[in-house]
C-alpha positions as CSV (number, residue, x, y, z in Angstrom):
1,X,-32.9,-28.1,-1.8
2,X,-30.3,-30.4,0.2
3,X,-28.3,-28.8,3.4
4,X,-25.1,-29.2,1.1
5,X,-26.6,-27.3,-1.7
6,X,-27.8,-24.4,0.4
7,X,-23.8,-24.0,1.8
8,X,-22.4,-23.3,-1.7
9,X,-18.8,-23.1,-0.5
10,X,-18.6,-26.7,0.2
11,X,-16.9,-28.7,-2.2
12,X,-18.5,-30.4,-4.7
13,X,-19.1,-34.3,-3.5
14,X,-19.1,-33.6,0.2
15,X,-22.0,-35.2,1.5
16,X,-21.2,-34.3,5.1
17,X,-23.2,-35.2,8.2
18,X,-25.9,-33.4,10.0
19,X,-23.8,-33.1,13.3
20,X,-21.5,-31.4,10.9
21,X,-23.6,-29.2,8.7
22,X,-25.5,-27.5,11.7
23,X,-22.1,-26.3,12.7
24,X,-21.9,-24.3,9.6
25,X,-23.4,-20.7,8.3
26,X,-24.0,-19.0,5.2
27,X,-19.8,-18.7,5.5
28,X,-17.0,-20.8,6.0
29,X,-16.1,-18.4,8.9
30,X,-12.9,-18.7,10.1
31,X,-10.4,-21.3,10.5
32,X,-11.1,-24.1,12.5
33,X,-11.7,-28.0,13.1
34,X,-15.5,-28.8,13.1
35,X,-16.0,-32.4,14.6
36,X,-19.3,-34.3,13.6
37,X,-19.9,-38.3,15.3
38,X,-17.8,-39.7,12.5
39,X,-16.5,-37.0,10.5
40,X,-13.8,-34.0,10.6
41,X,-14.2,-30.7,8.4
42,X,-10.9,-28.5,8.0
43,X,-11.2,-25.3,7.1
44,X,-8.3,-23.2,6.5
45,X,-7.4,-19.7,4.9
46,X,-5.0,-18.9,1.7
47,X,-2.9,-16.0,1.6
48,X,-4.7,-12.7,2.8
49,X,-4.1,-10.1,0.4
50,X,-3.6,-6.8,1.2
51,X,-6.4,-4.8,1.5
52,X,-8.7,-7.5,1.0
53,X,-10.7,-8.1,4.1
54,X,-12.4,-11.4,2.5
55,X,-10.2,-14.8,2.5
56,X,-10.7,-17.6,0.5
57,X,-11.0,-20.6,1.9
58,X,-10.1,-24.3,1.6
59,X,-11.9,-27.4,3.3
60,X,-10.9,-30.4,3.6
61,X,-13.1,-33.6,5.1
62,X,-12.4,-36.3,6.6
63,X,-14.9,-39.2,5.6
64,X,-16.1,-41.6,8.5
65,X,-14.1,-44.8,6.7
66,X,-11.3,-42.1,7.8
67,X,-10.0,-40.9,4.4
68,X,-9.4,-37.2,3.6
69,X,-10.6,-35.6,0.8
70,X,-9.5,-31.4,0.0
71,X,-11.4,-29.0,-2.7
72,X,-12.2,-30.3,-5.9
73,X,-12.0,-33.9,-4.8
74,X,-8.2,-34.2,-4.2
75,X,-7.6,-36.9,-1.4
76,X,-5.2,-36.2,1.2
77,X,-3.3,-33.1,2.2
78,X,-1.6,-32.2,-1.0
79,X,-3.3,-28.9,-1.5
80,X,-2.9,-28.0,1.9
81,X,0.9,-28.7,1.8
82,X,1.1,-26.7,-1.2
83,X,-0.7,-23.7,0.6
84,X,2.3,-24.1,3.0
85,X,4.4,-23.7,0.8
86,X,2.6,-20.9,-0.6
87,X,2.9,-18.8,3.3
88,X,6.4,-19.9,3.0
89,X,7.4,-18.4,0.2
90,X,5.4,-15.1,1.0
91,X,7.2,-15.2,4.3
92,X,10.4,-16.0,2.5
93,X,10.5,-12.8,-0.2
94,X,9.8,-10.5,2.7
95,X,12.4,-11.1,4.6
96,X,14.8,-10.7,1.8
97,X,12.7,-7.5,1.1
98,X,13.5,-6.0,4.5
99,X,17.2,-7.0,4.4
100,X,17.6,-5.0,0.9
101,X,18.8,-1.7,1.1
102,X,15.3,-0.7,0.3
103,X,13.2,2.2,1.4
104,X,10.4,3.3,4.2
105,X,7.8,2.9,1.4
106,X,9.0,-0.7,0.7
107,X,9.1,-1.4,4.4
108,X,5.6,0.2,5.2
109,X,4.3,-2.3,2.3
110,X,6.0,-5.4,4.3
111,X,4.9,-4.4,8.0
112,X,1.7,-3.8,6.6
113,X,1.0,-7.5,4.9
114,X,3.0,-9.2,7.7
115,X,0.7,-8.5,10.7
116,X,-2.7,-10.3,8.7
117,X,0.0,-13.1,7.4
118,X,1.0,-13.8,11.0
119,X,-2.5,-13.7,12.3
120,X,-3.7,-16.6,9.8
121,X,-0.4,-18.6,9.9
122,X,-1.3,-18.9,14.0
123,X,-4.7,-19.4,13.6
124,X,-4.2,-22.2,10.6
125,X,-1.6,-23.5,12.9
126,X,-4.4,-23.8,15.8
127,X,-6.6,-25.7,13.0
128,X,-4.2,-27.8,12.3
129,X,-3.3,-28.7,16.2
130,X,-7.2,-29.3,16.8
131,X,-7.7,-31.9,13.6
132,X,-4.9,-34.0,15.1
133,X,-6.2,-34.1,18.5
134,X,-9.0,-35.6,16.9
135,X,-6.8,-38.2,14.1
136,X,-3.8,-38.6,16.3
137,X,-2.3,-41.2,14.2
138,X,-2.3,-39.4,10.6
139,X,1.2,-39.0,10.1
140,X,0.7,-37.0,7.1
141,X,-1.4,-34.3,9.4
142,X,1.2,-34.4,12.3
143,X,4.3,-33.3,9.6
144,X,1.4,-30.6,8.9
145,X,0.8,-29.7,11.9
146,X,4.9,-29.3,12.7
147,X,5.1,-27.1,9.6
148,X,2.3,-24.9,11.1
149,X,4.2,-24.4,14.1
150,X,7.5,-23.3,12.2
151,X,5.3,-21.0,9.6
152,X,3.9,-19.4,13.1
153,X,7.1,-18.2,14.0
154,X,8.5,-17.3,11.2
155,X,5.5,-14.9,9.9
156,X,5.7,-13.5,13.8
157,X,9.7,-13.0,13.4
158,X,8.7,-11.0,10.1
159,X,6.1,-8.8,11.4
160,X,8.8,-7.9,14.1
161,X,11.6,-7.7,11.3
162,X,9.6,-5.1,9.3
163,X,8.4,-3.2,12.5
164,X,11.9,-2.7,13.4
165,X,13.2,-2.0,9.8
166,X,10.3,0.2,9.7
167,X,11.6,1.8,13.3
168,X,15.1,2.4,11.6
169,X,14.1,3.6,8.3
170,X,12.3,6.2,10.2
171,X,15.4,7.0,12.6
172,X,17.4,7.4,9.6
173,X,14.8,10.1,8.5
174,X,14.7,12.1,11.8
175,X,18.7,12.1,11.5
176,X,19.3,13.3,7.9
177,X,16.9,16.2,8.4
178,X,18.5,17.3,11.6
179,X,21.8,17.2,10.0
180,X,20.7,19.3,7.1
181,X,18.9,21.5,9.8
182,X,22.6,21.8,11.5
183,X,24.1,22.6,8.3
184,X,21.9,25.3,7.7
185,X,22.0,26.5,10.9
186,X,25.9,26.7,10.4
187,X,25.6,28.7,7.4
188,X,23.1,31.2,8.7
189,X,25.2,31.9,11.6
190,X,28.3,32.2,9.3
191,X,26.5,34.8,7.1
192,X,25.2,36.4,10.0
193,X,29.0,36.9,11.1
194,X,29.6,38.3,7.6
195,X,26.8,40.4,8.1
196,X,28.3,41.8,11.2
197,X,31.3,42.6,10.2
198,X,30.5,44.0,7.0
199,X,27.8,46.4,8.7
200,X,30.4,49.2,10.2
201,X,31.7,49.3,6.6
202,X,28.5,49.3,4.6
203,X,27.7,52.7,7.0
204,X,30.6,54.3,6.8
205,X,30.4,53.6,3.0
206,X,26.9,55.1,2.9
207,X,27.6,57.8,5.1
208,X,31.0,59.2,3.0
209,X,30.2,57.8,-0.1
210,X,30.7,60.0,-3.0
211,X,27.0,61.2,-3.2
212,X,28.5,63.4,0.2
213,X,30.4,65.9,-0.2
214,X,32.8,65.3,2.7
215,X,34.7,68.2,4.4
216,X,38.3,69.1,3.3
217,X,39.2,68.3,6.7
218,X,37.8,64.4,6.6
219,X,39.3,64.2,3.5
220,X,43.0,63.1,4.7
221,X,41.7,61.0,7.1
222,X,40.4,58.3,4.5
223,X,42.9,55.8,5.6
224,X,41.6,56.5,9.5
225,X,38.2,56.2,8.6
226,X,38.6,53.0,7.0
227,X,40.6,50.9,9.7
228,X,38.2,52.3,12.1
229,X,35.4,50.4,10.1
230,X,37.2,47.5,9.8
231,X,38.1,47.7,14.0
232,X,34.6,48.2,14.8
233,X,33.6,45.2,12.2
234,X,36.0,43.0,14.1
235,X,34.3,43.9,17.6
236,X,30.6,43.6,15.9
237,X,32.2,40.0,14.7
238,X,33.6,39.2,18.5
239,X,30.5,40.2,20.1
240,X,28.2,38.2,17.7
241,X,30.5,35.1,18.4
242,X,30.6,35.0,21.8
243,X,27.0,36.2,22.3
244,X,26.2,32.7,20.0
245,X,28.9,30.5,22.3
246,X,31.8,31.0,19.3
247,X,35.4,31.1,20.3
248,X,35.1,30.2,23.8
């Protein structure tokens, strides 16, 4: 069995040097520039998905006549640009998810893709940056390589985004509930007031209500009896207020 054949994740008509193939495992391991005597090997990440620890990789190889060939035999960079394009546009619908009105769920989801998407956009942007110190004069790879740079910071600038956005979202949260909690607060204290006042009454009621047979004498005094409820539900009411900083 060749070396080639025992690697199974190399492309199919890459007949790469030794110096090369003893730099490589059972895996394509992470992304990187592998330099042989007169050969390059790429390797470079697609999207991570979330929750997907595995990433699938693409390898490109640059022949020692100095000719670049990607997966499946394509020459050049043209897969390669359109896996830029695909972290662009990742990067791209993100961002417009975090400036929606959208909620913390939503958010969560974007902060939680954009830290791995920023990780391999700066470590494909190092691969890139190490192939051209080694084929300085591949125009094609230096436009690449520039692209890398801006992809870099604009999968940073998102993780940030959505770790702020999630920071607010949260914010927002902590400030509803301690409004409600302040509304509810105002509307125990205002039944406790009720309460309060109502509580001279309610006894008096109780104590001369007409399950009590009340003296002749009391009898007259109904009138009495009753504004001297309501007086001492009025200083129950003062006392409550003051006693809970009301009125002051």
């Amino acid at each position: 069995m060749s070396a080639n054949a025992e690697k199974g994740y190399l492309p199919p008509g890459f007949d790469l040097e030794p110096e090369l193939l003893d730099q490589l495992s059972a895996g394509p391991g992470c992304q990187r520039c592998l330099v042989g005597h007169d050969e390059l090997l790429l390797i470079v990440h697609d999207l991570p998905q979330t929750g997907v620890p595995e990433r699938e990789s693409l390898i490109f190889w640059r022949t020692p006549g100095g000719g670049w060939f990607g997966p499946n035999g394509a020459k050049q960079f043209g897969l390669l640009s359109d896996l830029l394009d695909r972290y662009q546009t990742q990067i791209d619908e993100y961002e417009a998810m975090i400036d929606e009105p959208n909620g913390a769920a939503v958010v969560f989801k974007v902060a939680r893709h954009a830290r791995p998407l920023a990780r391999s956009t700066r470590n494909l942007q190092r691969a890139l940056e190490q192939t051209l110190q080694h084929d300085e004069d591949n125009p094609q790879l230096r436009s690449l390589r520039d692209r890398g740079h801006e992809l870099e910071r604009a999968a940073e600038l998102l993780y940030h985004d959505a770790k702020l956005a999630l920071d607010l979202r949260q914010a927002e949260g902590v400030e509803s509930q301690t409004a409600a909690v302040e509304r509810l607060n105002t509307s125990v204290f205002r039944l406790s007031l009720l309460a309060g006042f109502s509580l001279p009454l309610v006894g008096l009621s109780g104590l001369l209500g007409m399950n009590v047979d009340i003296p002749e004498a009391l009898k007259p005094l109904f009138w009495g009896i009753l504004m001297l409820g309501t007086v001492m539900g009025i200083a129950v009411l003062l006392l409550i207020s003051r006693r809970m900083g009301v009125g002051k």
